[in-house]
C-alpha positions in Angstrom: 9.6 -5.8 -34.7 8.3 -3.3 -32.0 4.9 -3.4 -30.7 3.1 -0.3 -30.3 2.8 0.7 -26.3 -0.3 -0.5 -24.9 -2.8 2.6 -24.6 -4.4 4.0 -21.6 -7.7 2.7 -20.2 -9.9 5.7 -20.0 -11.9 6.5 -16.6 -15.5 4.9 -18.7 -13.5 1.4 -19.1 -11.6 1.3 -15.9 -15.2 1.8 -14.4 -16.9 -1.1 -16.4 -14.2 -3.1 -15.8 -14.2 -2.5 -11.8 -18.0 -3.7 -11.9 -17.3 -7.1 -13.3 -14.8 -7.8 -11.0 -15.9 -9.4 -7.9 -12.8 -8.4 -5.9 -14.1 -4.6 -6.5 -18.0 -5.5 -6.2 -19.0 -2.4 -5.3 -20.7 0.7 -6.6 -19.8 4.6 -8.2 -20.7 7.7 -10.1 -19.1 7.6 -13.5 -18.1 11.4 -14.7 -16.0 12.8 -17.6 -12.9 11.0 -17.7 -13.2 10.5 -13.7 -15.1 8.4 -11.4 -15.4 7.2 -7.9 -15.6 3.6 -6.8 -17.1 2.9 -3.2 -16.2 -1.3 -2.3 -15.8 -3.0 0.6 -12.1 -4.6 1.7 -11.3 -7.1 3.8 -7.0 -8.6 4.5 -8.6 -11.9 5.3 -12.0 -13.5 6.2 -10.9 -13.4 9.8 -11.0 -9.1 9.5 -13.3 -6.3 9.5 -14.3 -5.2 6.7 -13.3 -1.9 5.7 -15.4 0.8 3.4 -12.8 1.9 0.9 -12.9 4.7 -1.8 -11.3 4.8 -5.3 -11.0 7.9 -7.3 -10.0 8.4 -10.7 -9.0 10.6 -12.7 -7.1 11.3 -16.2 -3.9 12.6 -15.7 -3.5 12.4 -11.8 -2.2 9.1 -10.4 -5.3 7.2 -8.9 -5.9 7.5 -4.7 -7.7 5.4 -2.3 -9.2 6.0 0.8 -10.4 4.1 4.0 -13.9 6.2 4.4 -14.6 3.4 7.3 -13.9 2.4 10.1 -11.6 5.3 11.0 -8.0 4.0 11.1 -7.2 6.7 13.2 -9.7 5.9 15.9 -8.9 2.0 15.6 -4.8 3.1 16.1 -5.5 5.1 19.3 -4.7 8.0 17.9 -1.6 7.0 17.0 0.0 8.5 13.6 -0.8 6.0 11.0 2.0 4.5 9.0 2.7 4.3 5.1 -0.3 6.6 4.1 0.0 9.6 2.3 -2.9 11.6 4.2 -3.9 11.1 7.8 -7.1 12.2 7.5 -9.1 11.7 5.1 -6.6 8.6 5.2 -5.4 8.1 1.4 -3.4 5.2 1.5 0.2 4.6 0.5 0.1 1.9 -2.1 2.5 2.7 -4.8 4.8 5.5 -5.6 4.0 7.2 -8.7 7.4 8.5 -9.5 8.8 4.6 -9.5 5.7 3.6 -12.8 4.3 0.6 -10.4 1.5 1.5 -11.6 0.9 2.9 -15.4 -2.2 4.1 -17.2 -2.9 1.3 -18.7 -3.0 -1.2 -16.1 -6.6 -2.3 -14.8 -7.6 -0.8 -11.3 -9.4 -4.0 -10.5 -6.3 -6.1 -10.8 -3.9 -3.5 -9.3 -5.2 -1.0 -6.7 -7.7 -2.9 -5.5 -5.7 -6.2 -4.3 -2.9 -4.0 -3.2 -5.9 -2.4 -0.9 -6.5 -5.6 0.9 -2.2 -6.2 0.7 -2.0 -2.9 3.0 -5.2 -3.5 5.2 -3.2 -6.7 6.4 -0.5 -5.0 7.2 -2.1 -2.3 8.9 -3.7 -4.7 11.0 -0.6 -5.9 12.0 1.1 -2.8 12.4 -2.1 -2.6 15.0 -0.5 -5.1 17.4 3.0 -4.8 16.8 3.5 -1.1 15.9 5.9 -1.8 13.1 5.0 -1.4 9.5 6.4 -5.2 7.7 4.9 -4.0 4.3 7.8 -2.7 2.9 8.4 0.2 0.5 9.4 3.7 0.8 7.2 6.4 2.8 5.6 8.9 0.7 7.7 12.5 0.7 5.0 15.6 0.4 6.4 15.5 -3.2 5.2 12.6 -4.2 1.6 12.9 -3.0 0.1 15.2 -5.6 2.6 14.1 -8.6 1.0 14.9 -11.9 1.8 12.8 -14.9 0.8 12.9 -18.1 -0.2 9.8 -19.4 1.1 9.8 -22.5 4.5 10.7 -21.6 4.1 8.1 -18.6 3.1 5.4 -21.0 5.8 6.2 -23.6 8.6 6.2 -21.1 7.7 3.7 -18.8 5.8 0.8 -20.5 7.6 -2.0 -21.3 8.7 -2.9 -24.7 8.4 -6.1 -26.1 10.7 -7.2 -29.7 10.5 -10.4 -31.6 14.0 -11.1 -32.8 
């Protein structure tokens, strides 16, 4: 037996989920099939806490931003690693032509954890200058990949069989 792919949460769930989280406590303007989610993140209880953006939108892989403090200020200028923009800096934290993240997994649960994942290592890139979060760099190809999400769920999502 095959089950059926698991559909694509739309922008209006994704939303409702991200405010009963308390890992994306936060707040945002819901639009048609797109939003933006303003929360605060924070590596550990030791760190700053960072103002970071999330913006949705069907059919374009999801992006987050660091609106505060400015990394690029807190770096000294330096070039920041593992992002995909510098300024407004868009963090790196998947790659959307390797389907870490799919259309129907939960923003809350995914880009939001893996927010905190890549403040900590920015923070020690800070001190060290060397990026230990792994994974690839972004290519200028990759930053503006569009998807559809249908063909991105029926390709990629895994398929589960009772034999």
């Amino acid at each position: 037996m095959h089950y059926p792919d698991p559909k694509p949460l739309t922008a209006a769930q994704q939303f409702l989920l991200l405010t009963k989280n308390p890992l994306s406590e936060g707040r945002g303007e819901l639009g048609s099939g797109c939003f933006r989610w303003h929360y605060k993140a924070s590596p550990t209880p030791l760190s700053r806490v960072y103002d970071a953006r999330l913006e949705f939108a069907a059919n374009r892989s999801p992006r987050v931003f660091i609106d505060s403090p400015d990394l690029t200020l807190l770096s000294g200028g330096d070039t920041l690693p593992h992002v995909y923009d510098q300024n407004p800096t868009r963090l790196c934290l998947y790659l959307p032509r390797t389907y870490e993240w799919l259309p129907w997994m939960r923003l809350d649960q995914t880009l939001v954890p893996w927010t905190s994942l890549w403040l900590f290592y920015f923070e020690d890139w800070l001190t060290e200058r060397e990026w230990r979060g792994g994974g690839e760099h972004p290519e200028p190809r990759d930053v503006e990949q569009r998807i559809s999400r249908s063909r991105l769920q029926r390709r990629h999502a895994p398929r589960q069989r009772i034999e």
